[in-house]
C-alpha positions in Angstrom: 0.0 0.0 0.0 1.3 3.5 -0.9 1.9 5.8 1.7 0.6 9.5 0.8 3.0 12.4 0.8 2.8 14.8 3.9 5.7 17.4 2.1 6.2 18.0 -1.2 8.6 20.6 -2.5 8.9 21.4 -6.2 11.6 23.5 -7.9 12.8 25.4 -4.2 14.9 28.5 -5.7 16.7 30.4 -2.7 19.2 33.5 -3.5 21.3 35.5 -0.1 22.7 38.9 -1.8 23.4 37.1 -4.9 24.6 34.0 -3.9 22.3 30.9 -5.3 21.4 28.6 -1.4 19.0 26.2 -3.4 18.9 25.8 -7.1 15.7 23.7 -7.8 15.4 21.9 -4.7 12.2 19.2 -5.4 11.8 16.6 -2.7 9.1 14.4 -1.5 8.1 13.2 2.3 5.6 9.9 3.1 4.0 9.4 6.2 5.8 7.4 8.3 9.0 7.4 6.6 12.5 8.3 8.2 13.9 10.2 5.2 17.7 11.6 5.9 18.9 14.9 4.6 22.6 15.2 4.1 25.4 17.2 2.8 28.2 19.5 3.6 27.8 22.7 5.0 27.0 25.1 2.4 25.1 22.8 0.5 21.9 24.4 1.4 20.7 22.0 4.4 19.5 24.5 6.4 18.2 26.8 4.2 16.1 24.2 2.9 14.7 23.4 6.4 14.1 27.0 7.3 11.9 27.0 3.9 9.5 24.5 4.9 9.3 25.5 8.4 8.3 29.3 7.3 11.5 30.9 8.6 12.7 31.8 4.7 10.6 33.1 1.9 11.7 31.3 -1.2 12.3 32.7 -4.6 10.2 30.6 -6.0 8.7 27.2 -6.2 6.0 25.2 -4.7 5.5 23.7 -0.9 3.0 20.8 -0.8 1.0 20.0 2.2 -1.5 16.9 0.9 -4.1 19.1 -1.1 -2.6 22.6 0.1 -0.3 24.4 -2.4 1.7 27.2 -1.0 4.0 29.5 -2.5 5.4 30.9 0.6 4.8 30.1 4.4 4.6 31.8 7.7 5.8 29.6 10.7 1.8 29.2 11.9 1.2 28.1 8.8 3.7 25.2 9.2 3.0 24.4 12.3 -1.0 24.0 11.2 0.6 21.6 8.5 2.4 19.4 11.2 5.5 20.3 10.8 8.0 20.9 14.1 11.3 21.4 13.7 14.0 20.3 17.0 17.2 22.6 15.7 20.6 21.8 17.8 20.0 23.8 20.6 16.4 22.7 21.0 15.2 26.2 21.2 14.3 25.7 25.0 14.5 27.9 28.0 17.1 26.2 30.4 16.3 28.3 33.0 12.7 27.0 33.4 11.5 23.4 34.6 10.5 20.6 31.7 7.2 21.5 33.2 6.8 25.1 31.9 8.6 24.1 28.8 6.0 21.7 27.7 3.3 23.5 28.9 3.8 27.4 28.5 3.3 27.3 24.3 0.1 25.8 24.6 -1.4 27.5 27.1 0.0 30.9 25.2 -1.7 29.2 22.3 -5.2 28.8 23.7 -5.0 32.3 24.9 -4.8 31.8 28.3 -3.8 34.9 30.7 -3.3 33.0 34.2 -0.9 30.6 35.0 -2.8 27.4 36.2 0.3 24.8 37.9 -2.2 21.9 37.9 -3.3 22.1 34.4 0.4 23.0 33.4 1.4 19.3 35.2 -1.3 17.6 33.2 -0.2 18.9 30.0 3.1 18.2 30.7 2.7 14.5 32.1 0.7 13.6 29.0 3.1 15.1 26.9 6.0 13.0 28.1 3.5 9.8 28.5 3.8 10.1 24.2 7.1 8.5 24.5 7.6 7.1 27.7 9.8 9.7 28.9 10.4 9.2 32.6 11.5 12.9 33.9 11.5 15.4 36.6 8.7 17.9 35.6 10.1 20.4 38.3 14.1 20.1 37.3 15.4 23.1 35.6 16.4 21.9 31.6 19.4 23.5 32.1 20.4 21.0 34.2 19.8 17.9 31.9 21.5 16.1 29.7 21.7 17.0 26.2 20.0 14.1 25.2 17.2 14.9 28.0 17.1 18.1 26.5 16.3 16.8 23.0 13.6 14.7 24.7 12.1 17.9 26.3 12.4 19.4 22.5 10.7 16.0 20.9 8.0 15.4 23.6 6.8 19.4 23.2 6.9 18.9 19.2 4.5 16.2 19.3 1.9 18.6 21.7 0.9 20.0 18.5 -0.1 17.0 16.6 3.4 16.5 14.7 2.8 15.0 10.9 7.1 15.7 10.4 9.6 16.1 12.5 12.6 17.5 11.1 16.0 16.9 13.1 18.7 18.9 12.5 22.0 17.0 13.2 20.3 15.7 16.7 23.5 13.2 17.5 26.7 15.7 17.6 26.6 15.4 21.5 25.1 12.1 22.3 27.1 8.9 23.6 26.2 5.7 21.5 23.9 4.8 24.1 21.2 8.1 23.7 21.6 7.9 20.0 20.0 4.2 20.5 17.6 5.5 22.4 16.8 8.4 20.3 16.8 5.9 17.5 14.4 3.9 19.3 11.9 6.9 19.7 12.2 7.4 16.0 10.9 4.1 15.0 8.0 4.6 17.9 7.3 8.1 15.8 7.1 5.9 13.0 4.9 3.4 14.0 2.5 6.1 14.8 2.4 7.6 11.4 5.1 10.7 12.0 7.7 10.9 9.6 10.7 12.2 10.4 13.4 13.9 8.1 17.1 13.5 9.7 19.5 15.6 8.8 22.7 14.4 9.2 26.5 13.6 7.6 27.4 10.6 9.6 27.4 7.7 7.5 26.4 4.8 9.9 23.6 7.1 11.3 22.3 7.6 7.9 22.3 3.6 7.3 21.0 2.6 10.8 17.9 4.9 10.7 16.3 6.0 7.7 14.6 4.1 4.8 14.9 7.4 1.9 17.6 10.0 1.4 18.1 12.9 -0.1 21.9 14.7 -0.5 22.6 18.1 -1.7 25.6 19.3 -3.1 26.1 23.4 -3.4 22.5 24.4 -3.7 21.6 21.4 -5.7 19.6 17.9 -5.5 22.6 15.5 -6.4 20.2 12.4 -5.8 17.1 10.9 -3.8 16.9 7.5 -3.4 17.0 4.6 -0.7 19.0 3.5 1.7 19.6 0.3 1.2 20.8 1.3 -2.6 23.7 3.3 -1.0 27.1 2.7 0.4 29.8 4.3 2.0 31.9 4.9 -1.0 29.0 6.3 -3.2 27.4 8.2 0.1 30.8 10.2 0.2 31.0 10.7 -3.2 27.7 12.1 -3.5 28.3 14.2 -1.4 31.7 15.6 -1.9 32.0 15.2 -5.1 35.2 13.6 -4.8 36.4 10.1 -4.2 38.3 9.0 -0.5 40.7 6.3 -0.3 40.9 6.1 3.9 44.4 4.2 4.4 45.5 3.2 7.5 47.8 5.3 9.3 51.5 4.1 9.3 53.9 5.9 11.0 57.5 6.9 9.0 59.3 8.8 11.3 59.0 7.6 14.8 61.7 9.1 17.3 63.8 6.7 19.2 63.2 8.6 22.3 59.3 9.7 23.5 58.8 13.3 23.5 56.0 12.9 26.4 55.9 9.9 29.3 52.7 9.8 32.0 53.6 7.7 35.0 51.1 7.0 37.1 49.1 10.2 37.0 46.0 10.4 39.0 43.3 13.2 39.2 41.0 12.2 42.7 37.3 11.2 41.2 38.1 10.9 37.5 41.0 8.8 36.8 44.3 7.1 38.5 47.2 5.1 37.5 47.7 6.6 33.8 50.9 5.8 32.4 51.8 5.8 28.6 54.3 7.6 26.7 54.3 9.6 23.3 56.8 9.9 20.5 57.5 12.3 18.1 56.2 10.9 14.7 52.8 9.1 16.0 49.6 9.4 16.5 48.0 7.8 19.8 44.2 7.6 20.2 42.7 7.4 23.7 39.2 6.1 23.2 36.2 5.3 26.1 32.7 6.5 26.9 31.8 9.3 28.3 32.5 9.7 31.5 35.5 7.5 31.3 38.4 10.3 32.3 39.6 10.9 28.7 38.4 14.3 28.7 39.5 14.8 32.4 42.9 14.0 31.2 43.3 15.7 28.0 42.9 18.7 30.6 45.5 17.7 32.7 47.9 17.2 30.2 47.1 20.9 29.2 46.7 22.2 32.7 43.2 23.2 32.9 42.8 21.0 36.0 45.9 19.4 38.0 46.5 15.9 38.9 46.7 15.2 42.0 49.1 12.2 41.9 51.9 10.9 39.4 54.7 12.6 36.6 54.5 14.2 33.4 57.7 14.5 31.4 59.1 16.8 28.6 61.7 15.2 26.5 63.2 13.7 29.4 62.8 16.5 31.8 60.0 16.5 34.4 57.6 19.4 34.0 54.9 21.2 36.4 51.6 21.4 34.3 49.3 23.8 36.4 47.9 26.4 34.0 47.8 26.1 30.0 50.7 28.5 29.8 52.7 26.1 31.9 51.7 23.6 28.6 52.5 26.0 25.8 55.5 26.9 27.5 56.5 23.2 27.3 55.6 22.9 23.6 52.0 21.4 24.1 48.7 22.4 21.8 45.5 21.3 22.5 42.3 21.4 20.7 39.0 21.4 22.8 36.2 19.6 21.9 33.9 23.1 21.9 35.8 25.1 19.4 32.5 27.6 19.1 33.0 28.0 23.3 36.7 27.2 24.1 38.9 27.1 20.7 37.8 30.5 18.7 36.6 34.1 19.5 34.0 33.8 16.8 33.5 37.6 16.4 36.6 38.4 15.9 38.5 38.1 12.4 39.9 34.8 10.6 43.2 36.5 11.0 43.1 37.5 14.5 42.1 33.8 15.4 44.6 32.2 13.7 47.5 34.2 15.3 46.0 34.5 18.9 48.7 31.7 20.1 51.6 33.6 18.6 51.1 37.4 19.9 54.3 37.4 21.7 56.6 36.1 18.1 54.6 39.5 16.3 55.3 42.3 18.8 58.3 43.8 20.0 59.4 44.2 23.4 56.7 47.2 23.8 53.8 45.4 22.9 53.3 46.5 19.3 52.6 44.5 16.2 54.7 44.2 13.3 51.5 44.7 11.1 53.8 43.2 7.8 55.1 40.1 9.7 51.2 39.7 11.3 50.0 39.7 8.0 52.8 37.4 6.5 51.9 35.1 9.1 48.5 34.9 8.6 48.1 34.5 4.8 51.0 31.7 5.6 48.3 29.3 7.7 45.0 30.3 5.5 47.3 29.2 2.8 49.0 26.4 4.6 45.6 24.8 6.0 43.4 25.7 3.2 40.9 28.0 5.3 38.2 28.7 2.5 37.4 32.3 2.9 37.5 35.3 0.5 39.1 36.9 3.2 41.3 36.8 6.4 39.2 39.8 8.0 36.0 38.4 8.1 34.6 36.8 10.8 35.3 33.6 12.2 31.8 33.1 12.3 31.7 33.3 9.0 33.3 30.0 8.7 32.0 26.6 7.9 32.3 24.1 11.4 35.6 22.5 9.0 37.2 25.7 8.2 36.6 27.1 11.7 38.6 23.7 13.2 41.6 24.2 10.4 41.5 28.0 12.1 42.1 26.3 15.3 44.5 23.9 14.3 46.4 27.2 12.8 46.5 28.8 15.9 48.4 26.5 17.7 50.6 24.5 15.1 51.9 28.5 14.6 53.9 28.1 18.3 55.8 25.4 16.7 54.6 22.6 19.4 56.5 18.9 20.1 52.7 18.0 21.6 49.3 18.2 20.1 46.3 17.3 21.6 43.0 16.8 20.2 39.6 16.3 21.7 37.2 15.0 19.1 38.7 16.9 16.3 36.0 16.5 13.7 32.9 17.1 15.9 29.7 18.3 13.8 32.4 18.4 11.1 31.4 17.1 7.2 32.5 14.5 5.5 34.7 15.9 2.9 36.2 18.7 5.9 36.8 15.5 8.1 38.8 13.6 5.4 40.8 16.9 5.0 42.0 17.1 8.6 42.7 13.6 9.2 45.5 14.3 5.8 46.5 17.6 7.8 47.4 15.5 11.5 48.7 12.5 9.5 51.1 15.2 7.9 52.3 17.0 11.1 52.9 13.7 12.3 55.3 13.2 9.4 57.0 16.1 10.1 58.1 14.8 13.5 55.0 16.3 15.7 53.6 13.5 18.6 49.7 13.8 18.3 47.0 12.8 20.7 43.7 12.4 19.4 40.4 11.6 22.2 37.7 10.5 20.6 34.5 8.0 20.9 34.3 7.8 16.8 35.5 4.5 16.5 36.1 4.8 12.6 38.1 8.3 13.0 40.6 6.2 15.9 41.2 2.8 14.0 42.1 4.8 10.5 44.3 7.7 12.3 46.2 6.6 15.2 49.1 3.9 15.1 48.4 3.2 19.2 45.0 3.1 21.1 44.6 3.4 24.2 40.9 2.8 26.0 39.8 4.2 29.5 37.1 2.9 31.0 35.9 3.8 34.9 39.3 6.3 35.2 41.8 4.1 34.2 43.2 2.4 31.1 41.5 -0.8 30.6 43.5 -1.7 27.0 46.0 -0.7 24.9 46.2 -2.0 21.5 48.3 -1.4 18.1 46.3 -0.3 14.7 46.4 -4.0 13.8 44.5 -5.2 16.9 42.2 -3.0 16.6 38.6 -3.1 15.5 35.4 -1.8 16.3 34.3 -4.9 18.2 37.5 -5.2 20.2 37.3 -1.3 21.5 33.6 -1.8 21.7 34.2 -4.6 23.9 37.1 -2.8 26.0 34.9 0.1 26.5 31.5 -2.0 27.7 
């Protein structure tokens, strides 16, 4: 039996000062279906999404709503239709409970003028009852997890009798356990009739979850199809446009002596007895799940916290880690895993960014720049890294999520370092941007730099990193070569 459409776009033109976002979008939604949206940034994701929610007029074009035919739409309008869109930060108000999130848009929807707590809990309880969300209606959102808080967001889209869902890259934060769980509430959506368009660049994700998808490619439809037609090699090239050959990572240039050794380092309440050591050539991964004391040790190493117990050594010289410029002092980088919050200054320029780590090397002993050296400097690393902008001077914000981490790699491979650390370094990064970096660190690694990279993407660890190393519960529960490794095994190590 044939399932009818609940979207339909035809021909979806969009033009920003000149600059084509969709060229002839068409696409087509069925009830029930878990259809995936992908493609880089800049394709014209988002724009597309923003379109059929109400937020952008288009140029022109035709939106399709069963029998309904509009040529534009207002964000009621949508909303009547069925449509509810969860963005990445869930558009909820973390300083109020799950209660008066749930409940406050109806009750300004039916007009009400007094706050009624009783009828609010009602609301509320039935709201999470549609997917058997077990929560605290009184805790304040901003205290939740972030995959509580996308439950918050899905439980209030469904208040308002959801025909589409539309989830914009809903897994960048979520262990393997929530996205299961998400996953699960998906096909529960689905059973019920609600479709659900996921918009996403990961390549299991798109597999695991949806039946349809649909990838743009610079304003334009490249193909719809299903799933099950589609692998990883044709899913990447679709996308990109170009063709990936991921090789494993083999070291060349390994030093004799390590250019970092961890004995025994302890931090009290997230992890103890951490030894390993670090040479100049490699790359080690340290893998485990949330929670395990990878992240609490990247910061150590970088002296954001302090350990309480154990030796961290330089070359062969002990060293005293207890604030980052103790670290860059000693030659170490690191890379947070929030480069929007911790790794950039987003209004500030391209340029400024990139040469934040290096003010010292541009000024004289006064304190002012050599504004020809500055500028050699930063043209140097927009060159060297391939940062796609028209212009050093614009705003970081400016940049796409893979140009803004090359910004940040800039920055600190400018202080000439002997350590690098990473912390997820292709977060909420596309596919071809990912591919990119992973050629950048394999090539500083060449060049004699020793490279740590943290991560829970399984794939990103087994291609890139010669040693892995897995935490689990604060301390290191494996530590295996490239060869050992697969995703079973580290699966396994971190369980």
């Amino acid at each position: 039996m044939l399932k009818d459409n609940i979207l339909k776009v035809v021909d979806i033109k969009k033009s920003f000062a000149g600059v084509q976002a969709l060229k002839g979008v068409s696409m087509e939604i069925k009830a029930g279906e878990v259809h995936c949206l992908a493609g880089e940034n800049g394709s014209g994701k988002s724009t597309l999404i923003k379109i059929i929610s109400g937020v952008y007029t288009p140029d022109s074009g035709e939106i399709h709503f069963g029998d309904k035919v509009y040529e534009r739409l207002t964000p009621i309008e949508s909303i009547r239709n069925g449509v509810q869109v969860i963005y990445q930060d869930f558009s909820i108000f973390p300083n109020l409970s799950v209660m008066e999130n749930l409940a406050f848009n109806q009750e300004l929807a039916n007009k009400r003028r007094l706050v009624n707590r009783k009828r609010m809990r009602q609301i509320a309880e039935e709201a999470v009852a549609k997917i058997n969300f077990d929560i605290d209606l009184d805790a304040k959102v901003g205290s939740l997890s972030v995959a509580n808080k996308q439950l918050v967001a899905i439980c209030r889209a469904l208040m308002f009798d959801a025909k589409l869902i539309i989830m914009d890259e809903p897994t960048t934060a979520l262990t393997r356990k929530e996205v299961d769980a998400l996953f699960r509430i998906i096909l529960d959506l689905k059973k019920q009739g609600i479709a659900t368009l996921f918009v996403s660049h990961k390549l299991d994700e798109v597999f695991e979850i949806s039946e349809r998808f649909t990838i743009l490619r610079s304003g334009e439809k490249v193909i719809t199809g299903d799933t099950s037609e589609l692998d990883n090699k044709k899913f990447t090239y679709y996308m990109t446009g170009r063709e990936f050959e991921e090789e494993p990572f083999v070291p060349k240039n390994v030093s004799e002596e390590p250019v970092l050794t961890v004995e025994n380092l302890g931090m009290n309440g997230f992890f103890k007895d951490i030894s390993f050591s670090l040479h100049k050539g490699e790359i080690l991964g340290i893998t485990g799940l949330l929670g395990s004391g990878r992240t609490e040790l990247a910061l150590a190493l970088f002296g954001l916290q302090q350990a309480d117990t154990g030796t961290i050594t330089i070359e062969g010289k002990p060293v005293k880690l207890n604030t980052p410029q103790d670290a860059i002092k000693n030659g170490i980088g690191y890379v947070p895993e929030d480069r929007l919050t911790e790794g950039l200054h987003l209004p500030l320029s391209i340029g400024e960014n990139t040469i934040a780590a290096e003010l010292d090397k541009l000024s004289n002993k006064l304190g002012v720049f050599d504004e020809e050296k500055k500028k050699q400097e930063i043209n140097r690393w927009v060159k060297e890294l391939a940062i796609a902008t028209p212009d050093p001077n614009n705003a970081c914000s400016t940049l796409s999520g893979g140009n803004q981490q090359r910004v940040v790699l800039a920055k600190w491979l400018a202080r000439d370092l002997k350590v690098l650390i990473l912390n997820g370094p292709t977060v909420g990064v596309d596919i071809g941007s990912k591919y990119d970096i992973h050629q950048i660190l394999r090539g500083l690694a060449e060049q004699g730099l020793g490279i740590i990279i943290i991560s829970d993407d399984i794939p990103e660890i087994i291609t890139n990193c010669s040693r892995i190393m897995i935490m689990k519960n604060g301390r290191i529960s494996a530590e295996l070569s490239a060869e050992e490794a697969d995703e079973q095994t580290l699966t396994r190590y971190m369980m």
